[in-house]
MARMIVEX-796143 format. One record per residue (C-alpha): x, y, z. Coordinates in steps of 0.5 Angstrom, whole numbers, plus 500, padded with zeros to 3 digits. Each point is the difference from the previous one (the first is absolute). Layout:
XYZ
...
//
This chain:
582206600
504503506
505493498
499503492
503507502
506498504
502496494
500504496
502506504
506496502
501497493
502507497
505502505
503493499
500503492
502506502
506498504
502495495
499505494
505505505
504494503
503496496
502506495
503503507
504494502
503498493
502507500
504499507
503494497
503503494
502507505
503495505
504496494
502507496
503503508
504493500
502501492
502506503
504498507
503494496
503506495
503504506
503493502
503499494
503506498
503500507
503493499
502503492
504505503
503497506
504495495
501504493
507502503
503493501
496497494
503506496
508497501
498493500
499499506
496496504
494503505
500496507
495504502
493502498
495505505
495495504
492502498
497497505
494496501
499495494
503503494
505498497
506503497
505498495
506502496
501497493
506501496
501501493
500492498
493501503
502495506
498503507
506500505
497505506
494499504
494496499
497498493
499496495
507496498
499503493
497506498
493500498
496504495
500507504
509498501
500500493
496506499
505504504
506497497
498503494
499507503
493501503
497500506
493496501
495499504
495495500
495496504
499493499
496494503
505500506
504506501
502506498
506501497
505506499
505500496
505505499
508500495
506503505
503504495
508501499
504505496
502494494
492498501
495495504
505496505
494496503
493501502
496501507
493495501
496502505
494496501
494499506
495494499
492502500
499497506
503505504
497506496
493496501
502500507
500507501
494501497
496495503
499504507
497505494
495496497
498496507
499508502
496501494
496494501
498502508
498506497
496497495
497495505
498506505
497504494
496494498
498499507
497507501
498499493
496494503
497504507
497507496
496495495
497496505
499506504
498503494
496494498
496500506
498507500
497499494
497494501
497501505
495507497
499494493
498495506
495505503
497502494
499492497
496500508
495506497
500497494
498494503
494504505
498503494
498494497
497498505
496506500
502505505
501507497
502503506
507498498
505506500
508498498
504504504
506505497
507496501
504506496
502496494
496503494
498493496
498497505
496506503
497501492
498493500
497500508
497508497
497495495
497495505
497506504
497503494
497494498
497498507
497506500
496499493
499494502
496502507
497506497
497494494
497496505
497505503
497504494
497492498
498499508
497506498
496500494
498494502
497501505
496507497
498496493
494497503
498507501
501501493
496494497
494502504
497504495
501497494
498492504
493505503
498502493
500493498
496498505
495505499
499499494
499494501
495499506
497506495
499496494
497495505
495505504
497501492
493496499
503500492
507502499
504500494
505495501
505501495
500507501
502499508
505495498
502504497
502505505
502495505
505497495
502509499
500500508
504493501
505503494
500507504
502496507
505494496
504507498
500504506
503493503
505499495
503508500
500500508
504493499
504503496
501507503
502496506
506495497
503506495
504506503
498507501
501504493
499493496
493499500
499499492
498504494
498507502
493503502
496504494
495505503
495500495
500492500
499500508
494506500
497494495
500495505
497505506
495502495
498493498
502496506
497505506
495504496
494494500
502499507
499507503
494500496
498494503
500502507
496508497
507503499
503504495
507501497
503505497
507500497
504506498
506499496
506505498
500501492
507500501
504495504
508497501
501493500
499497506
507496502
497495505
497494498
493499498
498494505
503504506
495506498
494496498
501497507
501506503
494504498
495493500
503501508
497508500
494498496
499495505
500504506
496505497
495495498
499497507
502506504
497505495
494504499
498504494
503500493
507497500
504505496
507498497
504506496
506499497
505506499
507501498
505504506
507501497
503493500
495496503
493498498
494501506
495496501
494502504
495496503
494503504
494499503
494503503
501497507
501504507
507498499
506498506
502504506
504506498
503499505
504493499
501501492
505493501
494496502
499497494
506497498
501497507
498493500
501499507
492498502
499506505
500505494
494501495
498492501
499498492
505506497
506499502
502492497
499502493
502508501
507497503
500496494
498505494
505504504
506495499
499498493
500508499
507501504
503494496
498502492
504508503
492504502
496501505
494499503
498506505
493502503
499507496
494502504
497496506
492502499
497499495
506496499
505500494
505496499
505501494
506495498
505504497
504496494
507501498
500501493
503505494
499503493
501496494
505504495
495499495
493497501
497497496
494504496
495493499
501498507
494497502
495500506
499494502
491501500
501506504
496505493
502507503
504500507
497506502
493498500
496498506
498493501
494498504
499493502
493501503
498504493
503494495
494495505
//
């Protein structure tokens, strides 16, 4: 890239001196020819006037002024044959012109010449020729045009140092990004580029930093929910178990029924692991279709009534007749309140109450038990996932309260005893929401419903 740059680099200087020089140059040429059309005019009015008298009584000059140098000067009389200095034996062209009364100037391929009459009082005696040949003139100018090459080739060497200087100091900064590039790559997401106070290259290192940095908290969040999953599949993969060592323990079961259920279960197991895959691989903010409240309401009453009721237990469920439409996905709620509910049903005692209401822009979700609850002391305690805090809270906590932060809610410990925790839902009102929106099983969202009474 560096050999590139000063290519270019030195290739538009040469352009540009050309673009400038060559136009310059033919400029003096022709300057330098008009001053000598000029200086050889001088001589010859000079020489002209030196010999009109004796030409005016028919005489014959014997003198004509010395120019110097390489020019030649003659005198011509009116037959057109030269009789003084030096030229041409006979008149040429431009003799002839001054003959017939005007004077010339020209430049041809090998000199400049100019002509001018000698003028008496009968009329034109004779003509005066003054003529230099064109080498002395490039003669002259040569020393100008080498000048002007000097010049050039100094332009076009400093040219040639700043644009590897140049080169060099952008190619180095583009080489330490290539070597990030490579180390990131290679999966180290600790690379940071450094500011080189050029700003591309500072946007494209900016760039680079800002997708390490995704990249390492990716990782970590899947490293994450990796490890915290299994805690989510327990219960789902418990209550297939018990269902059937269950049916195993009956001296006549029903066993289409019990297949039945462990097939629900096996269904109930094989979604939970395919929304924690999915949870884990999408971004925050993009985890599918959004939740419908009504709808997740029905899947509690169906879903964890039978098993509260199972272990002597009630639930009760108290939904809002009015709610705002949740803006976080529906599979990053199901598995957060399966995360409550879950904990309440291990860790809990009592009735096992969830409450639904709206708080401006959020829906509330409340989960409760009757259990003695945590030390208020340490309300943290349960999100932390550090073995030390509420051994067998804290994985599916932690977990329950990341899925939460990354659809744009919260999780938080609203009272540690008896305990309640409410997950708070972004959402927002509808302009107009639909008059036959239905409720997903869920008849009358303000009736209580009890497990324990459904048998």
């Amino acid at each position: 890239m560096r050999t590139r740059i000063v290519t270019l680099a030195v290739a538009a200087a040469a352009l540009a001196i050309g673009l400038f020089g060559v136009p310059l140059a033919i400029g003096l040429a022709q300057s330098f020819a008009t001053d000598e059309r000029l200086a050889l005019q001088r001589v010859a009015d000079l020489a002209a006037g030196s010999v009109v008298t004796e030409m005016a009584h028919a005489g014959r000059p014997t003198w004509l002024p010395d120019p110097g140098d390489d020019t030649e000067l003659a005198l011509y009389n009116d037959d057109d044959l030269r009789i003084l200095g030096r030229g041409p034996g006979s008149g040429d062209e431009q003799v002839k012109q001054a003959l017939n009364g005007r004077a010339s100037q020209t430049t041809t391929t090998r000199a400049v010449i100019v002509t001018v009459p000698v003028r008496g009082e009968d009329g034109i005696n004779g003509a005066v020729r003054a003529a230099t040949p064109l080498g002395s003139v490039y003669q002259e100018l040569m020393p100008v045009w080498l000048g002007m090459l000097g010049l050039a080739a100094l332009v076009l060497t400093v040219v040639w140092a700043v644009a590897r200087r140049q080169a060099t100091r952008l190619a180095r900064p583009l080489n330490g990004l290539a070597d990030d590039a490579e180390r990131l790559g290679e999966g180290d997401f600790s690379v940071r580029s450094t500011a080189v106070g050029i700003r591309e290259i500072d946007s494209v290192g900016n760039a680079l930093d800002s997708t390490a940095s995704r990249l390492d908290a990716l990782l970590a969040r899947e490293r994450a929910f990796s490890a915290d999953a299994s805690h989510q599949l327990r219960t789902p993969l418990a209550e297939l178990r018990l269902r059937l060592e269950a049916a195993l323990d009956q001296p006549e079961p029903d066993w289409r029924s019990e297949v039945a259920e462990s097939l629900g279960a096996a269904d109930r197991l094989q979604r939970t692991i395919d929304e924690l895959l999915f949870l884990a691989r999408e971004l925050p903010g993009n985890h599918g279709a959004p939740a419908d409240v009504h709808t997740l309401v029905s899947e509690i009453e169906n879903g964890w009534g039978h098993r509260l009721a199972a272990s002597g237990r009630a639930l009760e469920l108290d939904v809002a007749p009015q709610l705002p439409r949740p803006q976080a996905s529906a599979a990053a709620t199901r598995q957060v309140l399966a995360v409550l509910l879950d904990n309440a049903e291990l860790h809990g005692l009592g009735t096992v109450r969830v409450t639904v209401r709206e708080t401006g822009d959020a829906i509330a979700v409340d989960v409760s038990d009757d259990g003695p609850g945590l030390d208020p002391d340490t309300p943290a305690a349960p999100f932390s996932s550090s073995p030390e805090h509420a051994p067998g809270h804290g994985i599916g906590l932690a977990l329950a309260r990341r899925l939460a932060e990354a659809e744009g809610g919260r999780l938080v410990l609203a009272q540690a005893s008896p305990p309640v925790f409410t997950l708070f839902i972004p959402a927002r009102w509808d302009p107009e929401p639909p008059a036959d929106e239905g409720r997903d099983g869920v008849s009358d969202p303000d009736v209580q419903i009890s497990a324990a009474d459904r048998g």
